[in-house]
Residue frames as qw, qx, qy, qz and C-alpha x, y, z in Angstrom:
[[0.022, 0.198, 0.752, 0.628, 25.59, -6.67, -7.16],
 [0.104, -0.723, -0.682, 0.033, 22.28, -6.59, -5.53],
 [0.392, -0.472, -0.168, 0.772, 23.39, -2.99, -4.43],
 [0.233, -0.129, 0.576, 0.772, 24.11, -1.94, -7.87],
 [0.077, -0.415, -0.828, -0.368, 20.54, -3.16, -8.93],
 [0.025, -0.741, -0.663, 0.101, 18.82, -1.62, -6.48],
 [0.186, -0.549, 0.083, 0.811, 20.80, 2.08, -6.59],
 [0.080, -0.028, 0.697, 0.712, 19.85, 1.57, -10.58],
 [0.092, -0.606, -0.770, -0.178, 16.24, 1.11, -9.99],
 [0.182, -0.778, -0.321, 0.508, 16.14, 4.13, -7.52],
 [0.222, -0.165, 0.439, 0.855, 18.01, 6.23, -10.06],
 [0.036, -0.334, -0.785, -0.521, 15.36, 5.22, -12.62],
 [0.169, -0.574, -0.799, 0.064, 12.39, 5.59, -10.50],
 [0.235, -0.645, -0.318, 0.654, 13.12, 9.27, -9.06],
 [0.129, -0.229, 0.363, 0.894, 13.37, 10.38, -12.53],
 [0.235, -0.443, -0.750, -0.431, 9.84, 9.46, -13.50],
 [0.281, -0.310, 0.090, -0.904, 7.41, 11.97, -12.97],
 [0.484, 0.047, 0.589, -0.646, 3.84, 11.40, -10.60],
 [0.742, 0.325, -0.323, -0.489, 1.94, 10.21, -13.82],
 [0.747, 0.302, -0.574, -0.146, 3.87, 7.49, -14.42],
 [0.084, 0.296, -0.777, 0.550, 4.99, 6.50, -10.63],
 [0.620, 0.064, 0.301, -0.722, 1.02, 6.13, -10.08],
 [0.827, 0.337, -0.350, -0.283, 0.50, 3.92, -13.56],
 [0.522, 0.395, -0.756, -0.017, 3.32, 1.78, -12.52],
 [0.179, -0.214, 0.700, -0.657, 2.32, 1.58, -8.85],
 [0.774, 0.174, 0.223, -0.567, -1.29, 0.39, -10.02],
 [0.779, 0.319, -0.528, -0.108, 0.51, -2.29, -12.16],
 [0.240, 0.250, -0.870, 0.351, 2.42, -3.67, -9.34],
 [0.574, -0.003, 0.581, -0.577, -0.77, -4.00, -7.00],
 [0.804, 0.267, -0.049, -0.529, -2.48, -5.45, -9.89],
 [0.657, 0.304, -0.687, 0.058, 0.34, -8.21, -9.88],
 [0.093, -0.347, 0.682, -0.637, 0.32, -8.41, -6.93],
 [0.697, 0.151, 0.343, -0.612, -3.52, -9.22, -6.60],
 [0.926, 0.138, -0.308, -0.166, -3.06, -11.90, -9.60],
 [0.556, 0.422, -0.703, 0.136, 0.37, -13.54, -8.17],
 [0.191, 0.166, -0.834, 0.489, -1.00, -13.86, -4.36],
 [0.462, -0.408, -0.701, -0.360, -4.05, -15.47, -3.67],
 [0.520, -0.281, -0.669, 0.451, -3.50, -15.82, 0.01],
 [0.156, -0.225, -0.171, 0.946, -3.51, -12.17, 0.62],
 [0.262, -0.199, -0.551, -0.767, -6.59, -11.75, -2.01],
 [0.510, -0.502, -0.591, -0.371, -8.72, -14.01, -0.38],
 [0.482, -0.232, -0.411, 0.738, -7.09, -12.27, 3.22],
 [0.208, 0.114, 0.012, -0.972, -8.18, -8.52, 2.13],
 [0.337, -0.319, -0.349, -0.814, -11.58, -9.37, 0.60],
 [0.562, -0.391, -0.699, 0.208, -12.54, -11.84, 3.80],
 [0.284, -0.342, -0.353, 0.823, -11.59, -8.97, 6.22],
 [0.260, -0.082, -0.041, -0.961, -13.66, -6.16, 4.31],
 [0.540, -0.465, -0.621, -0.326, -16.88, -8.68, 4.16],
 [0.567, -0.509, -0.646, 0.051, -16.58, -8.94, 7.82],
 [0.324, -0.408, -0.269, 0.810, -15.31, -5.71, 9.11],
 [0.178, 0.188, -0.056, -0.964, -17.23, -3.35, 6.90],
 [0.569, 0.285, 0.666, -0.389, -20.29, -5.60, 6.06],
 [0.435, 0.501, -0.353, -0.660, -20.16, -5.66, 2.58],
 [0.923, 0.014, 0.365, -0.123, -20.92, -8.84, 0.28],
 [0.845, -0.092, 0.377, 0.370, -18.94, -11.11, -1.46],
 [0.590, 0.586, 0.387, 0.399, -18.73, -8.97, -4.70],
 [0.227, -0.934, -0.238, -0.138, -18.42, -5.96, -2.97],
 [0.736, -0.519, 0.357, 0.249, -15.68, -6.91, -0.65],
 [0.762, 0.016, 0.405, 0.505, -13.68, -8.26, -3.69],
 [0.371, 0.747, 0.018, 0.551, -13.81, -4.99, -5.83],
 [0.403, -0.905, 0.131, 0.031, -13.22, -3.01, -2.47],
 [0.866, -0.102, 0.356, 0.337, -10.19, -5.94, -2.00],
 [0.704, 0.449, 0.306, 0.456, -8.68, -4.91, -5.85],
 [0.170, 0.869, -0.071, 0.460, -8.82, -1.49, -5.60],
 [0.654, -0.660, 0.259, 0.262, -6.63, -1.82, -1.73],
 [0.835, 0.000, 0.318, 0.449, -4.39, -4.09, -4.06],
 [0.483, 0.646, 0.235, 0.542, -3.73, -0.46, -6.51],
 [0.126, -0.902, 0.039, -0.412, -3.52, 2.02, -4.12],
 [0.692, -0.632, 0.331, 0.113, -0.96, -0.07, -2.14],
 [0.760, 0.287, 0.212, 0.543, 1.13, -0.43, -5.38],
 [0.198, 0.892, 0.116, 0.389, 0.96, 3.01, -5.79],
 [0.569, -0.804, 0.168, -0.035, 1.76, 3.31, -1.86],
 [0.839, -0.257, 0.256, 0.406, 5.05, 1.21, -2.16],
 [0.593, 0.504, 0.127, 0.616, 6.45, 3.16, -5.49],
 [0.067, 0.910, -0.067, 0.404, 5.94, 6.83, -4.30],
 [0.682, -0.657, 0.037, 0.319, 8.79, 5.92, -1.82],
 [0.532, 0.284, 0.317, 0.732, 10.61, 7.42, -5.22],
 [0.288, 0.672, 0.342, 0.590, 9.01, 10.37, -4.53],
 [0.558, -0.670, -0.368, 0.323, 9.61, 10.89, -0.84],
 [0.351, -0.531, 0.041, 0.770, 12.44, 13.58, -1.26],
 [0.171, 0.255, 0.476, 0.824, 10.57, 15.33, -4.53],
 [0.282, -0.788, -0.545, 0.054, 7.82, 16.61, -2.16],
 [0.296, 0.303, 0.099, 0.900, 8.13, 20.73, -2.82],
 [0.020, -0.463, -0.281, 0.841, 6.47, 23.61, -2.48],
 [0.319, 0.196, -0.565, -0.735, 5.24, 23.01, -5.86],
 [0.369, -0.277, -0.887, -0.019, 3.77, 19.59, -4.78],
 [0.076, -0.403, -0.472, 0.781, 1.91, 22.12, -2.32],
 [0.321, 0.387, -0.078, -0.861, 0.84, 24.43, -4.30],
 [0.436, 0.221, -0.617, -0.617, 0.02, 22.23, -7.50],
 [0.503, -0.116, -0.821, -0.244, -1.45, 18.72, -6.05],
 [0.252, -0.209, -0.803, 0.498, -2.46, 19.48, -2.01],
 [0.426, -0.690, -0.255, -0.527, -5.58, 19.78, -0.66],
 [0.023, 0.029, -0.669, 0.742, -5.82, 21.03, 3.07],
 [0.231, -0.402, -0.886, 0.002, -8.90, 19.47, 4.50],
 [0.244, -0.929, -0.277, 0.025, -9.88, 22.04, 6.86],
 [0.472, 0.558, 0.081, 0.678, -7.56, 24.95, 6.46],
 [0.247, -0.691, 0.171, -0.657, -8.63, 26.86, 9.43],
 [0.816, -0.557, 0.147, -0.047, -7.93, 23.96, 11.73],
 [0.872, 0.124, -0.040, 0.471, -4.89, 23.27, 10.32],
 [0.167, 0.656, -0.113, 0.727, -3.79, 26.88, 11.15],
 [0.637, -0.655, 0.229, -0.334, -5.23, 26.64, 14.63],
 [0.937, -0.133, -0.043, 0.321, -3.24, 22.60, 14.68],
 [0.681, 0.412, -0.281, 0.536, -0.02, 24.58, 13.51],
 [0.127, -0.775, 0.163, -0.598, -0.19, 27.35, 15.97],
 [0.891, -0.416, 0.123, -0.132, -0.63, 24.35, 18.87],
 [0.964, 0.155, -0.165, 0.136, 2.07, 22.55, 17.59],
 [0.439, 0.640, -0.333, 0.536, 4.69, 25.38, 17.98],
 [0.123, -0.625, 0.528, -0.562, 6.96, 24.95, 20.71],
 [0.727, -0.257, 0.492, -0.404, 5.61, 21.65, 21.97],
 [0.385, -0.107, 0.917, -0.007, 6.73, 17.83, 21.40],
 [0.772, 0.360, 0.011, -0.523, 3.91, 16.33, 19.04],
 [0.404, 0.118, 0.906, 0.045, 3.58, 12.34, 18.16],
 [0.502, 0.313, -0.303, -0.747, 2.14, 12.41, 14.68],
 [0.666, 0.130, 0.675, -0.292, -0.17, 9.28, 13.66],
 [0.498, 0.527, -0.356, -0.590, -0.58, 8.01, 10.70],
 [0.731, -0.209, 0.628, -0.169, -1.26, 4.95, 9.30],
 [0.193, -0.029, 0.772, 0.605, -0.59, 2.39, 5.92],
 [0.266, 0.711, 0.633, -0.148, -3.48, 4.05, 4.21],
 [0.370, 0.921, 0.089, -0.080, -3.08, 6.56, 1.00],
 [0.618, 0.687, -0.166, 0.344, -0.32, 7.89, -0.07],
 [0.463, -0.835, 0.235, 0.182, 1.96, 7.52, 3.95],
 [0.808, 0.280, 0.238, 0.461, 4.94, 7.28, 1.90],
 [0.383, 0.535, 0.069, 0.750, 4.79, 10.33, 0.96],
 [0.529, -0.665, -0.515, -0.113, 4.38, 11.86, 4.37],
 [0.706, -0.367, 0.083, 0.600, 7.89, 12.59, 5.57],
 [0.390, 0.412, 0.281, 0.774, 8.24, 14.91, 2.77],
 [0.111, -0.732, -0.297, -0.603, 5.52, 17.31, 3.81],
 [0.659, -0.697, -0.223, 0.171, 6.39, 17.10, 7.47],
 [0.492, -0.277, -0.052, 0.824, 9.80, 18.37, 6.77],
 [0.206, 0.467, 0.341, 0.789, 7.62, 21.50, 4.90],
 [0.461, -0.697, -0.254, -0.488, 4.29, 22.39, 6.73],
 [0.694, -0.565, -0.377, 0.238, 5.56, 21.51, 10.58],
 [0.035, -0.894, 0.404, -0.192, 7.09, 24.43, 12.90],
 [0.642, -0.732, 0.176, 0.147, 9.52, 21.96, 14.53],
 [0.224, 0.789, -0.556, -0.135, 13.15, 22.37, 13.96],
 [0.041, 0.291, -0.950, 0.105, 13.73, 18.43, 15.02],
 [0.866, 0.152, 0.104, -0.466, 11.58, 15.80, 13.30],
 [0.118, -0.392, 0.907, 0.095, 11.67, 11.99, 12.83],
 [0.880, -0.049, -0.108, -0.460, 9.60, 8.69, 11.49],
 [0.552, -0.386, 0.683, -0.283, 9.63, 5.82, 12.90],
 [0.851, 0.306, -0.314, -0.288, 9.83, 2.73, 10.53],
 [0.964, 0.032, 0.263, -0.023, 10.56, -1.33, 10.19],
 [0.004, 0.697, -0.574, -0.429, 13.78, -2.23, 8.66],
 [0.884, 0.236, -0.297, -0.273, 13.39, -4.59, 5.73],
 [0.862, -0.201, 0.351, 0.305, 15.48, -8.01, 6.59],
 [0.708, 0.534, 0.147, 0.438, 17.32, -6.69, 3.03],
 [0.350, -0.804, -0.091, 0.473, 19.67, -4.12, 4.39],
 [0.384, 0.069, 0.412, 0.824, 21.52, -3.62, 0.52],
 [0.021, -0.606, -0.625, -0.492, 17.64, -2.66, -0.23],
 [0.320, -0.863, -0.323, 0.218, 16.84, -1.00, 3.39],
 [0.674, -0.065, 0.248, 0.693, 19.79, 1.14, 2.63],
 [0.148, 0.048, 0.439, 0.885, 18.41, 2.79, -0.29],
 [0.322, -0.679, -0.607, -0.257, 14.95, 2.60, 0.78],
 [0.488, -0.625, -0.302, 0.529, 16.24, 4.64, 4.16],
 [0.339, -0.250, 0.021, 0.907, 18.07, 7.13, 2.34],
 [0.077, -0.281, -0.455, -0.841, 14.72, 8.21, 0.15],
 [0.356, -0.733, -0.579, -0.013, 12.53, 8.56, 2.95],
 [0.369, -0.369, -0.184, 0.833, 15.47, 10.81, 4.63],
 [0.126, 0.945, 0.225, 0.203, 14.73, 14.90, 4.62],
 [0.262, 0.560, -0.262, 0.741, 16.78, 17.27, 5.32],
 [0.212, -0.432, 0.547, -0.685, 14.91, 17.65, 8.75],
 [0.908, -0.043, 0.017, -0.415, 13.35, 14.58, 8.92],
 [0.224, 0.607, -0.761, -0.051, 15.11, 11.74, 9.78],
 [0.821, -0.058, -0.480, -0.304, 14.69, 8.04, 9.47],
 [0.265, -0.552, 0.699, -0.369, 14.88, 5.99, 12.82],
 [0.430, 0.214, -0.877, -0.011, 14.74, 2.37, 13.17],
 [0.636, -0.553, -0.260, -0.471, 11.69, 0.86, 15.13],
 [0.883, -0.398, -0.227, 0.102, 14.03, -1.45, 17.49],
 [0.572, 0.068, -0.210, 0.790, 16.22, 1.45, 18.31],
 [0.014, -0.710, -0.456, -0.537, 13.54, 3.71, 18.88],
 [0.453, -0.819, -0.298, 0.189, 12.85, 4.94, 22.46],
 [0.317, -0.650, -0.080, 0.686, 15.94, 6.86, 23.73],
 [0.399, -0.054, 0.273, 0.874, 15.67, 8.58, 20.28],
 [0.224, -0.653, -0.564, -0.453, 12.29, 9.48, 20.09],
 [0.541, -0.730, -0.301, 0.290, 12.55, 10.37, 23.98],
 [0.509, -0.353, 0.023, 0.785, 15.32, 12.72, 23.27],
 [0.060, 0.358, 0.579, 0.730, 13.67, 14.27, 20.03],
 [0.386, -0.770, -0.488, -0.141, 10.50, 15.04, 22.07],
 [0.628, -0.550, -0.177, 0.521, 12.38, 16.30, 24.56],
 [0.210, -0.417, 0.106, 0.878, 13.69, 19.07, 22.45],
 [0.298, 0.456, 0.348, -0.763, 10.49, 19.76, 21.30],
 [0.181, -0.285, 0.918, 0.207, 10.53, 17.62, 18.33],
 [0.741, 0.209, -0.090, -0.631, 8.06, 15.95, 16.19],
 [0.005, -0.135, 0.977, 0.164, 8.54, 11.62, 15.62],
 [0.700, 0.241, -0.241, -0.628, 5.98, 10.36, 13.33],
 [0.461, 0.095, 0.878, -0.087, 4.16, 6.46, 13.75],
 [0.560, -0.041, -0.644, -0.520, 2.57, 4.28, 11.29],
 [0.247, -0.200, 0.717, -0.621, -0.04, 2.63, 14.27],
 [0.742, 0.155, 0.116, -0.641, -2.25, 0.31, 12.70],
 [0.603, 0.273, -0.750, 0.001, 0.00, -2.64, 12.14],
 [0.860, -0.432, -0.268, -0.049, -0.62, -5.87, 14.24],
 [0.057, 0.604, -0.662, 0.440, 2.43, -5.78, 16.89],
 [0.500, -0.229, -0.785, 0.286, 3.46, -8.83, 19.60],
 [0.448, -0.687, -0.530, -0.217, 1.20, -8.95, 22.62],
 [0.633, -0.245, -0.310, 0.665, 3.87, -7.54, 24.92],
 [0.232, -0.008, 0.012, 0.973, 3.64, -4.21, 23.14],
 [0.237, -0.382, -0.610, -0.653, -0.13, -4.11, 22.87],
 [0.355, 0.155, 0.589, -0.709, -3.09, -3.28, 24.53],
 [0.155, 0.331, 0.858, 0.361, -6.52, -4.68, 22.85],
 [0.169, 0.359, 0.101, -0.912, -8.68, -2.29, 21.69],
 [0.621, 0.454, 0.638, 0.036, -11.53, -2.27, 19.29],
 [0.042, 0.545, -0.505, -0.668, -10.71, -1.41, 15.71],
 [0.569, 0.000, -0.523, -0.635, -14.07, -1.88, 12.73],
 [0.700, -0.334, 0.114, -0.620, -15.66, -3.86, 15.41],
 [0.946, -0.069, -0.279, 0.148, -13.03, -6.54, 16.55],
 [0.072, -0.954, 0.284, -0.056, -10.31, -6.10, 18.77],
 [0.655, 0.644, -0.179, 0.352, -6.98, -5.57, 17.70],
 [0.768, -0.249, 0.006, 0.590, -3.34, -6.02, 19.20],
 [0.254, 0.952, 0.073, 0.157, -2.94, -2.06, 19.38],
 [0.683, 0.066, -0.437, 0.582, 0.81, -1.02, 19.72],
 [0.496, -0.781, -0.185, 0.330, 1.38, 0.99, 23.48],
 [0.690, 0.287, 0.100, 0.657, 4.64, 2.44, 22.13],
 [0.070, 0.468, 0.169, 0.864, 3.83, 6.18, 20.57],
 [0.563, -0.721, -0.404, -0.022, 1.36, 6.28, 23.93],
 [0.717, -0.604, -0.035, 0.346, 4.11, 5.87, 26.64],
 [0.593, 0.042, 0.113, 0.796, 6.18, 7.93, 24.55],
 [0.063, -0.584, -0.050, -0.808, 4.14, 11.10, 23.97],
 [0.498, -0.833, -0.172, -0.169, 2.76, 10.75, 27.48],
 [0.830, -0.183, -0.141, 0.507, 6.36, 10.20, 29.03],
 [0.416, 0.198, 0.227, 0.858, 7.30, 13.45, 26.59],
 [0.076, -0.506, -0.338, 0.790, 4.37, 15.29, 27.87],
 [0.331, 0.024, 0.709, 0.622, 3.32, 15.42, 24.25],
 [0.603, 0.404, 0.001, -0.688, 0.65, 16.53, 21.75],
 [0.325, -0.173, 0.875, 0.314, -0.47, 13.80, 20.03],
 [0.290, 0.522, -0.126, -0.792, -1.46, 14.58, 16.62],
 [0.518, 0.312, 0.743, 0.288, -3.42, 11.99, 13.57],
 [0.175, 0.696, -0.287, -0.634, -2.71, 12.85, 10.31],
 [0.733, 0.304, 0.607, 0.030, -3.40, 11.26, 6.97],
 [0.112, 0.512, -0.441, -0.729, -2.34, 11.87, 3.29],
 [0.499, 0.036, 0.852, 0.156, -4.78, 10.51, 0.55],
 [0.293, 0.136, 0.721, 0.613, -5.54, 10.12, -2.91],
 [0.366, 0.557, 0.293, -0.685, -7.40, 12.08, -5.01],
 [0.684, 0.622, 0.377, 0.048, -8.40, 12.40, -8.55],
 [0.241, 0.950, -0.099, 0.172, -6.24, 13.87, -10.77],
 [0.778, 0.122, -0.364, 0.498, -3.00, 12.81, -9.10],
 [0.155, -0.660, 0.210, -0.704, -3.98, 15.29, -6.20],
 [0.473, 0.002, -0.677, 0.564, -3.30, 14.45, -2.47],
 [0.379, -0.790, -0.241, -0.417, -5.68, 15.15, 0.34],
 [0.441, 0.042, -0.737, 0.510, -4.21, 15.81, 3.73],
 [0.633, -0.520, -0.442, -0.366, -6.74, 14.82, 6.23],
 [0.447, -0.036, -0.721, 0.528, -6.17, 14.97, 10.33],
 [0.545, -0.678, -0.491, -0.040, -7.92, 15.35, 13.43],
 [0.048, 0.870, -0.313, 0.377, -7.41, 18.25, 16.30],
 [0.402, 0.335, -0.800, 0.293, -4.35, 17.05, 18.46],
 [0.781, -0.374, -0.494, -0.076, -4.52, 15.53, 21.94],
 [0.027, 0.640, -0.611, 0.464, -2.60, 17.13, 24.83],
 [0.628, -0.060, -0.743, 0.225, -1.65, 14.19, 26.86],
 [0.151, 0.117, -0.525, 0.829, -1.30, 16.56, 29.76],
 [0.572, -0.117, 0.095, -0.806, -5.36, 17.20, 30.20],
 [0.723, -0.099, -0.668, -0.144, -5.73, 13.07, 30.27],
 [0.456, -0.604, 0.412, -0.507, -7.01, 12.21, 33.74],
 [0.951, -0.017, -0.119, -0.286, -6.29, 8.73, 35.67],
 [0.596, -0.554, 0.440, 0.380, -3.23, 6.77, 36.11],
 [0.005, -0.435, 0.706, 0.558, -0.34, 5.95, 33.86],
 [0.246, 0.130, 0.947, 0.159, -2.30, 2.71, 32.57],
 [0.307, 0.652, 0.616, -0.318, -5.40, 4.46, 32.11],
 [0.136, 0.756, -0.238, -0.595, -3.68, 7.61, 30.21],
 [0.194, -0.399, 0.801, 0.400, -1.81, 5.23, 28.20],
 [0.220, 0.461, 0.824, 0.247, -5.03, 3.46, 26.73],
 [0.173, 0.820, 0.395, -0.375, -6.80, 6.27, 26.15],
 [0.116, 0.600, -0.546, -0.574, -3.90, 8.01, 23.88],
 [0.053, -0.091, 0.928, 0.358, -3.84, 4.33, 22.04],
 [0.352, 0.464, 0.784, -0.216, -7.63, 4.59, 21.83],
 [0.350, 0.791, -0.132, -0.484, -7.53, 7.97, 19.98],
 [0.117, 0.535, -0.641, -0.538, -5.12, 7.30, 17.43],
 [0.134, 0.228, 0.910, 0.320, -6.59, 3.64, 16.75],
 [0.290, 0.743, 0.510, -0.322, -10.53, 5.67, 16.91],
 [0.179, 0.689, -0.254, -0.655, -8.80, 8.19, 14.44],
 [0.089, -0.200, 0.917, 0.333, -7.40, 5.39, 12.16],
 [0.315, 0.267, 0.903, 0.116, -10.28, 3.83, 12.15],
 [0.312, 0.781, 0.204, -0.501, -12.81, 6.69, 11.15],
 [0.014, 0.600, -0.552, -0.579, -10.02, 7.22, 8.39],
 [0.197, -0.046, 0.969, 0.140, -10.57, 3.29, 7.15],
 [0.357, 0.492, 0.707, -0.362, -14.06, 3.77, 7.25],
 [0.156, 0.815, 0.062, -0.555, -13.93, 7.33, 4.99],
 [0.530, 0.572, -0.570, -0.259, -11.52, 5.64, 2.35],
 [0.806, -0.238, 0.542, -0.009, -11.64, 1.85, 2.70],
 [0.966, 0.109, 0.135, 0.190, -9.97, 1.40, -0.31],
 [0.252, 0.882, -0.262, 0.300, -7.33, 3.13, 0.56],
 [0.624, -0.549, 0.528, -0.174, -6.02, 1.05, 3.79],
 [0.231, 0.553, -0.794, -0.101, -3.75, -1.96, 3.54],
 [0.754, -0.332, 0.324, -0.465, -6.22, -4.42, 4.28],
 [0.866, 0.308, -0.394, -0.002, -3.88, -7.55, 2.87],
 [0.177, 0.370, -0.713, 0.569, -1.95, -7.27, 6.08],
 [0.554, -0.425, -0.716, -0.019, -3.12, -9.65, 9.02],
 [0.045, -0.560, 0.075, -0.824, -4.00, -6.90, 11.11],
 [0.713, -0.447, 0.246, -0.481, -6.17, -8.86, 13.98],
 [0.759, 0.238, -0.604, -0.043, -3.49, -11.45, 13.89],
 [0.398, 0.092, -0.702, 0.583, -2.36, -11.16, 17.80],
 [0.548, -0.521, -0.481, -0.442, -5.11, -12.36, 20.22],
 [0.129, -0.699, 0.472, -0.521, -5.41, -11.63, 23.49],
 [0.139, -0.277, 0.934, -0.179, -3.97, -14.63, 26.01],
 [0.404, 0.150, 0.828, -0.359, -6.38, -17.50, 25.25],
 [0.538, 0.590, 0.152, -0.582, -7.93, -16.65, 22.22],
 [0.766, 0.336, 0.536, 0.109, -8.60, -18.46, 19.29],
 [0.119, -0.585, 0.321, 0.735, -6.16, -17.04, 16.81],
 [0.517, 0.565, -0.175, -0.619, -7.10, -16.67, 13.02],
 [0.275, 0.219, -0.913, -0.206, -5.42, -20.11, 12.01],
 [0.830, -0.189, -0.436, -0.290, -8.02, -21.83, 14.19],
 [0.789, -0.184, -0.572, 0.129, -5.60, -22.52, 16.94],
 [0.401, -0.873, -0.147, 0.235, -4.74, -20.47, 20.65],
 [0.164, 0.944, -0.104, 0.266, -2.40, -17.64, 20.42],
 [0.781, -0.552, -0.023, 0.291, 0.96, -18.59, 22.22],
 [0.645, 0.332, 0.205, 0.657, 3.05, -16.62, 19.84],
 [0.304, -0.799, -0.105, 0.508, 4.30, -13.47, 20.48],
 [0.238, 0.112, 0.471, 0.842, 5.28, -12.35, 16.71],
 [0.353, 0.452, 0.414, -0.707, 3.35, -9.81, 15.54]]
């Protein structure tokens, strides 16, 4: 049954243009923001004290997160309507002459794309299977605990050359992808257990960064490449990124390389947060894993290893 329901909703949803996938996406945040306090008073706490704003401030900042992450959660309906029309008619290209110089890098080499829960990454996968030269590309994502729902949520993220990989199945397929020169796309700004983390600062606290996409593009020899897709007026779409990283010019050991990749991509992220703060997902507990010994956000030491 549940199956049914959700295959019926997807149906619905993919048939409803951008207009109305936006409107409905700003209604769900906006229920969202009245039906969960906890998160509310989670996002506007975190902007007061990571971007310095006051109380009033914060909370509109807070509301508008709470719309542009409705928005973020619907356009997974629109993940396999990303064209050449959706190009032409709604993308901006930030810098246009680096993004020619990025593509030209890109060919023929591995490349770790960044990206984080901020604008429109939903809709991200689409454009990767357009604008990138490689012939083998992948993202990397979280399976919901619902697997009737992950299902159908898996098969609209799929492209044609883009395929959807499962975070706790990740390595030897990401390692093999790279390996044949490949693109495999992270979301890297989610809190992650301490095992996988290094601590880094991130808006001027530090944060339980994951090591992962590191030890994989350096392993792979990689470019490693932040990229962003976000909102505009007008139901237009910026896409915003930074020039890559060749892992291969990082001096030091493995331990040293390895932070340093996970410093870019969180230093990119964060610039990104900074440039559109309500655009980030700030209702997630992002500085929630502290490093050994530290007072964790409930008030009591960190012995937990969830992220």
């Amino acid at each position: 049954m549940r199956t049914i329901l959700y295959e019926t909703l997807a149906a619905l949803g993919q048939h409803a243009d951008f207009r109305h996938v936006q409107v409905m996406g700003a209604g769900l945040g906006r229920l969202i923001w009245a039906l969960v306090p906890s998160r509310r008073r989670l996002a506007t706490t975190a902007i007061m004290e990571r971007l310095g704003l006051d109380p009033a401030q914060a909370r509109a900042a807070a509301r508008n997160s709470f719309l542009h992450n409705g928005r973020s959660f619907l356009e997974i309906l629109l993940c396999r309507r990303i064209d050449w029309r959706f190009v032409r008619d709604r993308l901006i290209i930030d810098d246009p002459e680096l993004f020619r110089e990025t593509l030209d890098k890109l060919r023929g080499r591995p490349c770790v794309a960044a990206t984080a829960h901020l604008g429109a990454w939903e809709l991200i996968s689409g454009l990767l299977h357009l604008i990138t030269p490689q012939e083998h590309k992948q993202v990397i994502v979280k399976a919901t605990h619902d697997q009737y729902l992950y299902s159908v949520i898996r098969r609209m993220r799929s492209q044609p050359t883009v395929r959807v990989v499962e975070h706790e199945q990740a390595v030897p397929k990401v390692l093999r992808n790279l390996k044949q020169n490949g693109l495999s796309g992270f979301l890297v700004d989610h809190n992650c257990r301490r095992e996988e983390a290094v601590f880094l600062p991130f808006l001027g606290r530090e944060a339980a960064v994951n090591i992962g996409p590191a030890l994989l593009a350096l392993r792979a020899k990689a470019l490693v490449w932040p990229a962003f897709l976000v909102r505009e007026p007008s139901d237009k779409f910026r896409l915003v990124f930074e020039a890559p990283l060749d892992v291969q010019s990082i001096p030091g050991d493995r331990h040293e390389k390895v932070e340093a990749i996970a410093r870019f991509y969180t230093q990119a992220v964060e610039r990104m947060v900074r440039r559109y703060p309500e655009q980030w997902f700030w209702m997630h507990r992002r500085w929630k894993t502290r490093p050994e010994g530290e007072e964790n956000e409930a008030g009591g030491y960190d012995s937990s290893t969830e992220g």
